[in-house]
C-alpha positions in Angstrom: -45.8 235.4 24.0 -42.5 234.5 23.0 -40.9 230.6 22.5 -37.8 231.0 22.8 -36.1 228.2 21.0 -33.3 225.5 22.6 -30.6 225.5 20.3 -29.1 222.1 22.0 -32.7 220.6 21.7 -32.2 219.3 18.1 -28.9 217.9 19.0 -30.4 216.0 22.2 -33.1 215.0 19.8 -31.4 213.7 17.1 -28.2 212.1 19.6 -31.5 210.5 21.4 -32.7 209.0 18.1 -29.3 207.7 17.3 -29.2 206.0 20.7 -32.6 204.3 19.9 -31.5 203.6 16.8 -28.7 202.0 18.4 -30.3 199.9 21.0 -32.7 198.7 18.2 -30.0 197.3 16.1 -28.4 195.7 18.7 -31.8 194.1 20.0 -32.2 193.2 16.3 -28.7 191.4 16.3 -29.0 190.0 19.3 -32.5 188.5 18.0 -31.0 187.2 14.7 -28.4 185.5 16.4 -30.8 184.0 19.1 -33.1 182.9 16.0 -29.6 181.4 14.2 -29.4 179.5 17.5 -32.5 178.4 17.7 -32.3 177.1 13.8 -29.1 175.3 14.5 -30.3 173.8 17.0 -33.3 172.5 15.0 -31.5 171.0 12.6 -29.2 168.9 15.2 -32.5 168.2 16.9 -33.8 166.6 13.2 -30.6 165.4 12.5 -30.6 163.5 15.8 -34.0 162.2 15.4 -33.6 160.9 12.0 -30.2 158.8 12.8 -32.4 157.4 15.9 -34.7 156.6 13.2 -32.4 154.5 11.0 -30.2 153.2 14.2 -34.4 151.5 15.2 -34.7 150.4 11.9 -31.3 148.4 11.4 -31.8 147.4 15.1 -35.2 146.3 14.4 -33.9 144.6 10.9 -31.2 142.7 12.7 -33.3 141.3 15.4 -35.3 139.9 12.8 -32.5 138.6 11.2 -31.6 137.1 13.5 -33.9 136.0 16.0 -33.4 132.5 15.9 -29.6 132.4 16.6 -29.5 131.1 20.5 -31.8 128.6 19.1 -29.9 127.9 16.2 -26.9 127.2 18.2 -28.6 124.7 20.4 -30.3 122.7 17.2 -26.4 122.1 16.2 -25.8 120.0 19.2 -28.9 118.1 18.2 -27.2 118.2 14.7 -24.2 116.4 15.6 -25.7 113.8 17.3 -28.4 112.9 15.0 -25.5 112.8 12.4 -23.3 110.3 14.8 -25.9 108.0 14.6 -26.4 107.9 11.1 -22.6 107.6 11.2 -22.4 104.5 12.9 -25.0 102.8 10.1 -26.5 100.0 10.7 -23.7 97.8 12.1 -24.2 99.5 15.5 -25.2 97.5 18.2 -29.7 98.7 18.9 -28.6 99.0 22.0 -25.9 101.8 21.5 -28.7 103.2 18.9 -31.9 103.6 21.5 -28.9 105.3 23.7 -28.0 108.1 21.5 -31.5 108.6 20.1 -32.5 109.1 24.0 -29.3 111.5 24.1 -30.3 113.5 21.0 -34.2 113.4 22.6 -33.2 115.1 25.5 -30.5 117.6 24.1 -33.5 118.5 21.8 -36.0 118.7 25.1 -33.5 121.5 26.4 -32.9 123.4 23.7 -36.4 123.9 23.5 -37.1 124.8 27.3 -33.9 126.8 27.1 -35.9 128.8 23.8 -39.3 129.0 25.8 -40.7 125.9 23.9 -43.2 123.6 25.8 -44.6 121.0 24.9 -48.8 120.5 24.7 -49.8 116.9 25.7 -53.3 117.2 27.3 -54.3 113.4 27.5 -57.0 113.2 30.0 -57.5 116.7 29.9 -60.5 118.5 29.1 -60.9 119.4 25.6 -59.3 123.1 24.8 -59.9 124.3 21.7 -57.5 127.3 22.0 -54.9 124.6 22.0 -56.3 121.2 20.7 -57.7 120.7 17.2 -60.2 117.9 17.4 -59.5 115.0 14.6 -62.1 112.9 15.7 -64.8 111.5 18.6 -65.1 108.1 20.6 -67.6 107.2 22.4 -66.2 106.1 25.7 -68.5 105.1 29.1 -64.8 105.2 30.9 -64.1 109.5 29.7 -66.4 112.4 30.6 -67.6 114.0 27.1 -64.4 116.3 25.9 -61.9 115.0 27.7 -58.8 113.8 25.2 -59.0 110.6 24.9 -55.8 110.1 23.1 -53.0 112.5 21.4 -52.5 111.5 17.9 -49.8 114.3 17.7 -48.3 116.7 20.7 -48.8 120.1 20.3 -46.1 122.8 21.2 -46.1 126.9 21.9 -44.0 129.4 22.0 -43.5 131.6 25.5 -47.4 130.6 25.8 -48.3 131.5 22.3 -49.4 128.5 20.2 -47.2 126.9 17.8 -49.2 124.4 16.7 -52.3 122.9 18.3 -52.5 119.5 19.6 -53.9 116.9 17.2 -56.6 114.9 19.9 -59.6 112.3 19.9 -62.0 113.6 22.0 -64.4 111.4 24.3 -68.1 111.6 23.7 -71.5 109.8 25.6 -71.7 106.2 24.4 -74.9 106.0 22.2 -77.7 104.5 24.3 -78.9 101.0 23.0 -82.2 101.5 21.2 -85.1 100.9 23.1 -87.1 97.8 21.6 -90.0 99.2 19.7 -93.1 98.0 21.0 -95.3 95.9 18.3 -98.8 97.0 17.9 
């Protein structure tokens, strides 16, 4: 038996393994610049994230800040009146006083319902110690026991959170008069 030998197979062979050779660096460029792609857009992705980051915490630093401005603003009007009475000193008719101290009472009253600011006056109301703080008991034959007798200083919350409590007598049973003792 005789091989005859291809004298164009090395030269198929070795254009073949050029051609792979080929193709595999283009797939490799073609993967380097796909992973350079993919790393650029990484870093905008962190870059992104990290001025979201800093934009929260300035946002979250001025809200702090300056929560309290609306507020603020309505507590000048209160301001300026409260400072017009002092003006007029006390050669201003009582009269004219009780008047702008009503005016200053309600300009107050709305800029606290305008900032979500209620006031707590339970008088007659059962006793709540979520938002009452006992300061003392009565007895009292008129009052169920813990109902508020009387509000020794209103209470006030905050978009139903509690600012401060109530300050309340609460009602309690009258004692019973002591039975006579019997003598032996």
């Amino acid at each position: 038996m005789t091989t005859e030998s291809d004298p164009a197979a090395p030269a198929e062979a070795q254009a073949g393994a050029q051609s792979e050779a080929e193709r595999a660096g283009a797939e490799l460029e073609a993967a380097l610049a796909k992973a350079q792609e993919n790393w650029n857009s990484y870093l905008r992705a962190v870059a992104e994230t990290d001025n979201v980051r800093k934009r929260a915490a300035r946002d979250v630093e001025a809200a702090s800040r300056y929560a309290i401005e609306r507020f603020a603003g309505e507590l000048l009007e209160v301001r300026d009146s409260l400072e017009l009475g002092l003006a007029a000193g006390a050669g201003a008719e009582p009269a004219r006083l009780l008047e702008g101290t009503e005016a200053t009472f309600r300009l107050i009253n709305k800029a606290f319902e305008k900032s979500g600011i209620t006031v707590i006056d339970p008088q007659g109301q059962p006793f709540n110690p979520e938002f009452h703080e006992a300061i003392v008991t009565q007895p009292s034959a008129d009052q169920p026991a813990g109902t508020v007798l009387a509000v020794v200083q209103k209470g006030y919350a905050l978009n139903g959170r509690l600012l401060r409590p109530a300050r309340v007598v609460i009602a309690r049973q009258p004692e019973s008069p002591a039975s006579p003792e019997v003598a032996s």
